[in-house]
C-alpha positions as CSV (number, residue, x, y, z in Angstrom):
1,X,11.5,10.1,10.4
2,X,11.2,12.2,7.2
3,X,7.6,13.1,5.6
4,X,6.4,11.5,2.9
5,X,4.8,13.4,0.4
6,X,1.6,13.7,1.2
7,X,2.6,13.7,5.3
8,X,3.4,17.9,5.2
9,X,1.6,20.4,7.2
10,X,-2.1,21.2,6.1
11,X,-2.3,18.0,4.5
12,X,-5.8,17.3,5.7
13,X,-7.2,20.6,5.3
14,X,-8.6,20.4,2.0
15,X,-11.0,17.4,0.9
16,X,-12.9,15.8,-2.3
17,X,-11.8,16.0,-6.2
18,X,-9.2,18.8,-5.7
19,X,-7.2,17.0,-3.6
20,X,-7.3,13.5,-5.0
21,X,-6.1,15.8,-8.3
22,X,-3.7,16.9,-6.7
23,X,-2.2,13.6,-5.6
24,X,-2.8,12.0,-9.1
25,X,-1.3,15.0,-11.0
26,X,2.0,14.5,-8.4
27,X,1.7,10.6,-9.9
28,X,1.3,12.4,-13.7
29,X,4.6,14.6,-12.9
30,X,7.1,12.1,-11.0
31,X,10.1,10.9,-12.7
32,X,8.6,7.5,-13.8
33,X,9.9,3.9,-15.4
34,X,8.2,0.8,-16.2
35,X,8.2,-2.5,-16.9
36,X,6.2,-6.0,-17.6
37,X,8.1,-8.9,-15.3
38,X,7.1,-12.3,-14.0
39,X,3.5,-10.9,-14.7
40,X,4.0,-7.8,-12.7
41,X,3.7,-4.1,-14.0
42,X,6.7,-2.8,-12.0
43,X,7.1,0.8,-11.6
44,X,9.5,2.9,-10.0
45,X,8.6,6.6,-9.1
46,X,11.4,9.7,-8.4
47,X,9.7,12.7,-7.1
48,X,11.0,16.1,-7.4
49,X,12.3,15.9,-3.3
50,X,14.1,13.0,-3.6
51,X,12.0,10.2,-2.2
52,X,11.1,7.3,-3.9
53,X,7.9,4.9,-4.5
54,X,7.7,1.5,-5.9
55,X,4.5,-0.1,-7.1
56,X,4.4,-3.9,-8.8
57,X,0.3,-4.4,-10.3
58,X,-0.8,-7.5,-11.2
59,X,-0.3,-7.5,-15.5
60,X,-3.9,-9.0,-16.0
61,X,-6.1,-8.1,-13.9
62,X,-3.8,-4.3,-12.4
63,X,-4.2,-5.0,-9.1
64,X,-1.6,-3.4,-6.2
65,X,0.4,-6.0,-5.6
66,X,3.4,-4.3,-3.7
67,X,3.9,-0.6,-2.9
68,X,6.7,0.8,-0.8
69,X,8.9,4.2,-0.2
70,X,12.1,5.4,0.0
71,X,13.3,8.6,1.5
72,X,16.9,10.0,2.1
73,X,18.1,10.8,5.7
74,X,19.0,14.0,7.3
75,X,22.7,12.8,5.7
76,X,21.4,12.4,2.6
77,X,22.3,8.5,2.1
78,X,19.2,6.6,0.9
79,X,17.1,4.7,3.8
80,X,15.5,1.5,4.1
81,X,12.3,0.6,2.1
82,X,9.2,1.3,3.5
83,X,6.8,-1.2,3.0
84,X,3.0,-0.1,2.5
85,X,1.4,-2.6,0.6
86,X,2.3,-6.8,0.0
87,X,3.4,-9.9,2.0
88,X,6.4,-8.5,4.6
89,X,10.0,-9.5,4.1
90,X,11.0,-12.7,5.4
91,X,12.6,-12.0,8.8
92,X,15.9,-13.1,8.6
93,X,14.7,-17.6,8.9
94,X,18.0,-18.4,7.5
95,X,19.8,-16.6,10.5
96,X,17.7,-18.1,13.2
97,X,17.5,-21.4,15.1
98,X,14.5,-23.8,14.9
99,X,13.5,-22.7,18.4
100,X,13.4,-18.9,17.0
101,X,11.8,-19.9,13.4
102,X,9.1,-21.5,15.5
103,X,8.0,-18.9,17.7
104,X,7.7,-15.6,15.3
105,X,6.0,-17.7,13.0
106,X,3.5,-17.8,15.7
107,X,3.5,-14.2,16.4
108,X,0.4,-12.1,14.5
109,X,1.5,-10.9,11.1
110,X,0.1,-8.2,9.7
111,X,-0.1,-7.1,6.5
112,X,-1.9,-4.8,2.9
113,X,-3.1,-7.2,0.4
114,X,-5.9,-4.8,-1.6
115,X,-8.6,-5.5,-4.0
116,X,-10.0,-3.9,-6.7
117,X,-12.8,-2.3,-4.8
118,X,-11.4,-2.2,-1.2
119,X,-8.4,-1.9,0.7
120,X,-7.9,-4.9,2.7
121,X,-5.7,-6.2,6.1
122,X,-4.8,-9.3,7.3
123,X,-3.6,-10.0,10.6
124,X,-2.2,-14.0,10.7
125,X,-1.9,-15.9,13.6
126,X,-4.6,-15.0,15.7
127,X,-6.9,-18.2,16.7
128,X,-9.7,-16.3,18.6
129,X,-13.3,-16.7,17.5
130,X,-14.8,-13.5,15.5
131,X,-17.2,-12.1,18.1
132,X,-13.4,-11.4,20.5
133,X,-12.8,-9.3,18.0
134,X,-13.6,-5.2,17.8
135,X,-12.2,-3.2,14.8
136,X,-13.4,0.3,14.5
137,X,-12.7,3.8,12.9
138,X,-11.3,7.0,15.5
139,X,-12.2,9.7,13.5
140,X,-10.0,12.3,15.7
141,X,-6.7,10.4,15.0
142,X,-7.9,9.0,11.2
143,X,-7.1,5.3,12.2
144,X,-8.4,2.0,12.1
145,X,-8.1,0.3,15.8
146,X,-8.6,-3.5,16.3
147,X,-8.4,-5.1,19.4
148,X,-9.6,-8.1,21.5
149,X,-11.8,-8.6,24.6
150,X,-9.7,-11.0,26.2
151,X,-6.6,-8.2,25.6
152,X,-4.6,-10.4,24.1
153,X,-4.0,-8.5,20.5
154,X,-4.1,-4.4,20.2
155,X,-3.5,-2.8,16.8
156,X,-4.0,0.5,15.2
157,X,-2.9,1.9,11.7
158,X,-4.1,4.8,9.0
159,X,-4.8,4.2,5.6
160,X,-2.7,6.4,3.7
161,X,-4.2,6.7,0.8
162,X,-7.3,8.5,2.2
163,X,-4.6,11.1,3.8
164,X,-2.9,11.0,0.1
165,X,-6.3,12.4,-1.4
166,X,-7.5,14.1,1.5
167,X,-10.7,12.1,2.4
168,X,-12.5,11.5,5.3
169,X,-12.9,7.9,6.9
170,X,-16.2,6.5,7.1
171,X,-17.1,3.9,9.7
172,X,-19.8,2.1,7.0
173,X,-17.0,1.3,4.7
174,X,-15.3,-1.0,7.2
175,X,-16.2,-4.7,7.9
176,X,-13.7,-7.7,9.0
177,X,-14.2,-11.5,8.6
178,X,-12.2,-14.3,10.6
179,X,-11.0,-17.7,9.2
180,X,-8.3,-19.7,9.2
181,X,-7.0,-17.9,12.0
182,X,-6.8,-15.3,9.9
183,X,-8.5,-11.6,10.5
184,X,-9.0,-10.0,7.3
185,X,-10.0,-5.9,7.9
186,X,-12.1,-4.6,4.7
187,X,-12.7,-0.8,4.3
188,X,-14.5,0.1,0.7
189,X,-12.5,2.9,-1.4
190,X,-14.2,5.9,-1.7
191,X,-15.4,6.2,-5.5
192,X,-13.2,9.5,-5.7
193,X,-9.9,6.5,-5.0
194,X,-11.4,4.3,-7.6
195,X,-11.4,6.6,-10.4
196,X,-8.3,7.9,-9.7
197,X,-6.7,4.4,-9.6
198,X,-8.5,3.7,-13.1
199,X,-7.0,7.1,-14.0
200,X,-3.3,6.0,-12.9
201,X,-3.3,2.9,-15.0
202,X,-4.0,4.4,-17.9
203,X,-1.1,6.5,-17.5
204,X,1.2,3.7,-16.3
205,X,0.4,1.6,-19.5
206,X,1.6,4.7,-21.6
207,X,4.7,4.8,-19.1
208,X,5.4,1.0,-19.6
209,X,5.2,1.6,-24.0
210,X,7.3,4.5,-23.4
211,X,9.9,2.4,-21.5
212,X,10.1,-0.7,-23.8
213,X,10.4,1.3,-26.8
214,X,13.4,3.3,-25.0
215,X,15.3,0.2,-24.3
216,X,14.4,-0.9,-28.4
217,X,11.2,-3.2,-28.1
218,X,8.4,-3.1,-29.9
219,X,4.4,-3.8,-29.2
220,X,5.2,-7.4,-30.9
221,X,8.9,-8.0,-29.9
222,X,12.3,-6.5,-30.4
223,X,13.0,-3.9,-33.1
224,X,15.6,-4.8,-35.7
């Protein structure tokens, strides 16, 4: 599978403001369009290698609501989207029997939903009590592993926007909670990820004027 941008060699070797600079000013320089729909900021990203990213914010209150990727294969025909961030596809229902419909709904979904202050998991469809559960950060391979006493459920995955800015992972940010069976994984963003996100939506709300002016709108409504 091709890199992404921030997956190239030495990616991880640097760390702190310099390299959460550099990943904003690779935002700041991308090929960028944007637009308000259905209460979404949508934006669509081009960077200079080809690959794509697509990012949908909550209008009101700019939280992620979807973020995916895009790259090109070895061909150079344009791949599937990747999906980072927001409720997974629906897999195929309409093409499967009732008996098929029933039982992946009752496999453990996973899935990004963040929050302002915190990037956040939730893993559906698992009924066990909280205290079955062990979620914990291996420093060596930058991940986040959860898994269950009884060994019923195993799961690890990385957070890429620490690798994005080059930042370490620290075990105190993390905390889970069950309900519902539900498992939702917390891990605080670093303050170096929240003012670069406040950063980015400053620019994106210049990007989205810039846009509806180019397609003749105004602030108010359409131009004459």
């Amino acid at each position: 599978m091709e890199r992404l941008p921030w997956q190239r060699p030495g990616a991880l070797l640097g760390r702190g403001k310099m390299a959460v600079t550099g990943w904003l000013e690779s935002l700041r320089t991308a090929e960028k369009t944007a637009l308000l729909q259905d209460g979404r900021r949508k934006v669509h990203y081009l960077f200079p290698d080809g690959k794509e990213m697509a990012e949908e914010y909550d209008e009101k209150t700019s939280e992620l609501l979807v973020r995916k990727w895009r790259v090109k294969s070895a061909l150079g025909a344009m791949g599937q989207w990747q999906l980072e961030v927001g409720e997974p596809a629906s897999l195929g229902a309409g093409n499967l029997g009732p008996e098929l419909i029933k039982e992946s709904n009752a496999n453990p979904i996973f899935m990004r939903k963040d929050t302002k202050m915190s990037f956040q998991w939730r893993i559906r469809n698992l009924p066990y009590p909280k205290d079955v559960y062990s979620v914990c950060v291996d420093q060596k391979e930058r991940c986040i592993i959860v898994r269950t006493t009884n060994k019923k459920y195993y799961k690890k995955f990385s957070i890429p926007d620490l690798d994005r800015h080059q930042l370490p992972l620290d075990d105190t940010s993390l905390s889970f909670a069950h309900a519902n069976c539900t498992l939702i994984i917390s891990y605080q963003k670093p303050k170096e990820v929240v003012v670069a996100e406040s950063e980015l939506q400053k620019e994106l709300k210049k990007v989205t004027l810039h846009t509806l002016n180019a397609m003749g709108y105004v602030v108010h409504g359409k131009s004459s």
